[in-house]
C-alpha positions in Angstrom: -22.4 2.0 -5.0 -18.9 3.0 -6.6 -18.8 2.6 -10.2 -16.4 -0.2 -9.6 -15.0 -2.2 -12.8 -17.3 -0.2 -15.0 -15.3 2.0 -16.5 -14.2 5.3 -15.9 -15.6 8.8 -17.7 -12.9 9.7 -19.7 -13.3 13.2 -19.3 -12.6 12.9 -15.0 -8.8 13.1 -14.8 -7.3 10.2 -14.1 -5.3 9.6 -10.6 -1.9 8.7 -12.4 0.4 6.5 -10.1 4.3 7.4 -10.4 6.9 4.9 -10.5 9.7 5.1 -7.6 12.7 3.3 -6.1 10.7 0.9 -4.2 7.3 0.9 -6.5 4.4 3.2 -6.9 2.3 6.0 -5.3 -0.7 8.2 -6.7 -2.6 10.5 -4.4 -6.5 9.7 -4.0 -7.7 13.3 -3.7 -10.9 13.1 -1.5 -11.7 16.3 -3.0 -12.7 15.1 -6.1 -15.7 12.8 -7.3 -13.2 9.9 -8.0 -13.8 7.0 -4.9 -10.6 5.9 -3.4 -11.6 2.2 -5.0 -11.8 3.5 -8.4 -8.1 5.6 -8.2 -7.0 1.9 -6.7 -8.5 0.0 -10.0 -6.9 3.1 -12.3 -4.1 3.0 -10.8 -3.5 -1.0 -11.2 -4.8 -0.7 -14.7 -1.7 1.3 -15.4 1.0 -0.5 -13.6 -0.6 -3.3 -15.0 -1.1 -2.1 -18.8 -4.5 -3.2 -19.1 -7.7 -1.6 -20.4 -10.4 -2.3 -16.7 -13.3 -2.3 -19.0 -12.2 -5.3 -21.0 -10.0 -7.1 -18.0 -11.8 -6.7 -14.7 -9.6 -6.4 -12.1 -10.6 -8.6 -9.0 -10.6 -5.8 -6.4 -13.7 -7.0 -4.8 -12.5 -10.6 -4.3 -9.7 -8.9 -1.7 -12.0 -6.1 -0.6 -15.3 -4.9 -0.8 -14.9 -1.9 -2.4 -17.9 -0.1 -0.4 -16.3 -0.4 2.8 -12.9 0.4 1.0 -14.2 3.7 0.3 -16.5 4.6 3.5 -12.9 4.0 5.7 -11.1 7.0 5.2 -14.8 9.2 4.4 -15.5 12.2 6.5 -16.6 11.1 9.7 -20.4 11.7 10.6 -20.5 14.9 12.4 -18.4 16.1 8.9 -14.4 15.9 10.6 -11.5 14.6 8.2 -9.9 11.4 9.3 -6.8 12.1 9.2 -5.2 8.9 10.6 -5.7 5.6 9.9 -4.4 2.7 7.2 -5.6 -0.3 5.1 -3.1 -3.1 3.8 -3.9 -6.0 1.4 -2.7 -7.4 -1.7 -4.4 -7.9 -5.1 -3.2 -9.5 -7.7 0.9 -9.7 -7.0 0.8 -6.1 -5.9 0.5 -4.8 -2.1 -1.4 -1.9 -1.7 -0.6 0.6 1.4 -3.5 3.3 1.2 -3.5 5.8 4.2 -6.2 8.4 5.2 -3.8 11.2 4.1 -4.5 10.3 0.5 -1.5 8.8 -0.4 -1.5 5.3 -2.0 2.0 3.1 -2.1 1.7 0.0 -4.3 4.9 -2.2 -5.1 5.2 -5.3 -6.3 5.2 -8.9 -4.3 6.2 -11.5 -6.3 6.7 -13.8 -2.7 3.0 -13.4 -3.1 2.8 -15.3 -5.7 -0.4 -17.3 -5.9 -2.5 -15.5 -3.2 -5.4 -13.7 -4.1 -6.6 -13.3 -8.2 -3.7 -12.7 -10.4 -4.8 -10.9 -13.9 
């Protein structure tokens, strides 16, 4: 199980997402022990401004955060995935992840009221 809402070690470098034109984007690097869930929570922490240790960010009420990070794993004969994405929003923001590592997250206020809102 991910170490989901319970903190991160502050000594593992933190996935930092970088503000654009149209939102955000941080790169999940599979390479790394950091689960594409957790670089989702650090990064919404950040747009966010909150501490995740203190306000839990409802990731698993959207997704479960298992299968979030067994979608783009190595396959089981050890292949990359390569294509593939996952969609959904959480709270006000929607979140494009895609097997290439790159993460888009903007904001949706028409989405107002659907899903958890921190």
């Amino acid at each position: 199980m991910s170490r989901v809402n319970t903190g991160f070690d502050e000594n593992d470098p933190k996935p930092t997402p970088v503000a654009n034109e149209t939102g955000y984007h941080v790169y999940h690097d599979a390479t790394t022990d950091w689960e594409l869930s957790e670089t989702l929570l650090s990064a919404i922490a950040v747009i966010r401004n909150i501490d995740p240790t203190k306000t839990p960010i409802p990731l698993t009420n959207t997704v479960d955060s298992d299968a979030l990070d067994a979608l783009f794993a190595d396959t089981h004969d050890g292949r990359k995935r390569r294509q593939g994405h996952i969609v959904f929003a959480i709270s006000g923001l929607e979140v494009f992840a895609h097997a290439n590592g790159h993460v888009f997250i903007r904001e949706q206020p028409e989405l107002a009221g659907v899903g958890d809102v921190l």
